[in-house]
N, C-alpha and C positions, 0 to 999 in steps of 0.2 A: 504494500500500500504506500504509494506516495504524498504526503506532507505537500504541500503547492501552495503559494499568492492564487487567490479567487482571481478573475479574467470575469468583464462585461459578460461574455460568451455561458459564464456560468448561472447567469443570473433566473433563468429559466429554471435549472434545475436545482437552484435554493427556494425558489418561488414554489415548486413542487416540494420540497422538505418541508416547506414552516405554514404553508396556507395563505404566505401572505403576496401578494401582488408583483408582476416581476421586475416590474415598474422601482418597487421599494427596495426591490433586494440590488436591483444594478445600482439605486443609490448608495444601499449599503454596501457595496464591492468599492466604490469612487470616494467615502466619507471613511472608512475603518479601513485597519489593516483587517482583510479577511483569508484564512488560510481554511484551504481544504484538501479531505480525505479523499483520493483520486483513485481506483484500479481501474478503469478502464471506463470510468462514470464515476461521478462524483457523490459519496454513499452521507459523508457529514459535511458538518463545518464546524466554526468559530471564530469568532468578531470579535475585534475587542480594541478599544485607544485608550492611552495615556492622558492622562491630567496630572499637572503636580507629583505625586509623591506615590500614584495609583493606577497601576490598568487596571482596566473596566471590561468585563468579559460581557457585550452587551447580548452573545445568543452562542447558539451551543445547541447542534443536532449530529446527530448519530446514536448510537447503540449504545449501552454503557462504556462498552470494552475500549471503542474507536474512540469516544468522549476522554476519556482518558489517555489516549495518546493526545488527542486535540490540543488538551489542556494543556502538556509540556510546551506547547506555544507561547500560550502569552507568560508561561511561568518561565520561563527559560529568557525571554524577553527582560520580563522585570527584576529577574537575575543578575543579570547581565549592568543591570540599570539601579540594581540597589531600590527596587520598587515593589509593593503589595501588592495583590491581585486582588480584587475583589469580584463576585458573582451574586446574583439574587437566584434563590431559585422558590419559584411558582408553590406551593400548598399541592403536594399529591404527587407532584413530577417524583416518582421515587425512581427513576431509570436517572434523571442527571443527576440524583443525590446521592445516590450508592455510586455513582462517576468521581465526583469533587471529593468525597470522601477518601474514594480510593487514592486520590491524587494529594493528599496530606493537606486539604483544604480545610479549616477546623470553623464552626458557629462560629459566626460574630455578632446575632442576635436577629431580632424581627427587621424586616426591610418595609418599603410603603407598599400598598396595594396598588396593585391593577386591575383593573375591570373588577372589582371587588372580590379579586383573591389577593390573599394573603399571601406574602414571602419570606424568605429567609437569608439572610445575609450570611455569605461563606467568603471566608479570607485565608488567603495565602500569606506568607511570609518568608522570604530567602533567608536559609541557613547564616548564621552568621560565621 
């Protein structure tokens, strides 16, 4: 499985991952860095920018397994950079929380709602 920079060209088939328009995703390929899980199609992804002191894992699709490889992205990133990671994850999604878990992502408490679900705030921290 190849690791890749997301391409316009993929925006179709992120738009088919997430439900959302593909319109929004080609925006999200040209606003984020977005990296995706490539074998011959493209099976996940993961988004995520920098502010400050923090990347922002703004989406995250695939399987558990692959979510976890995703994740050495922006962790390796803000490694690199002396930066935290932070992620929300959705009320129920227990497929990306058994993912961020596996990936040494620890609570960092309740996050805001969306469309009035609840979230959960999960933060990385580079070894010192």
């Amino acid at each position: 499985m190849e690791i890749r920079d997301a391409v316009e060209a993929d925006a179709e088939r992120l738009a088919a991952l997430t439900g959302a328009p593909a319109d929004v995703m080609r925006n999200l390929v040209h606003d984020r860095t977005v990296r995706v899980a490539d074998d011959g199609g493209v099976e996940g992804f993961v988004s995520y920018d920098a502010t400050d002191r923090t990347v922002h894992v703004t989406q995250l699709e695939g399987d558990p397994k692959l979510c976890e490889r995703l994740l050495e992205e922006p962790t390796r990133f803000a490694s690199q950079e002396g930066m935290d990671v932070e992620l929300l994850v959705p009320e129920g999604d227990e497929a990306t929380r058994e993912a961020i878990e596996a990936s040494d992502f620890d609570e960092y408490g309740p996050g805001p709602r969306f469309d009035g679900t609840q979230t959960t705030r999960y933060r990385w921290e580079p070894p010192e």
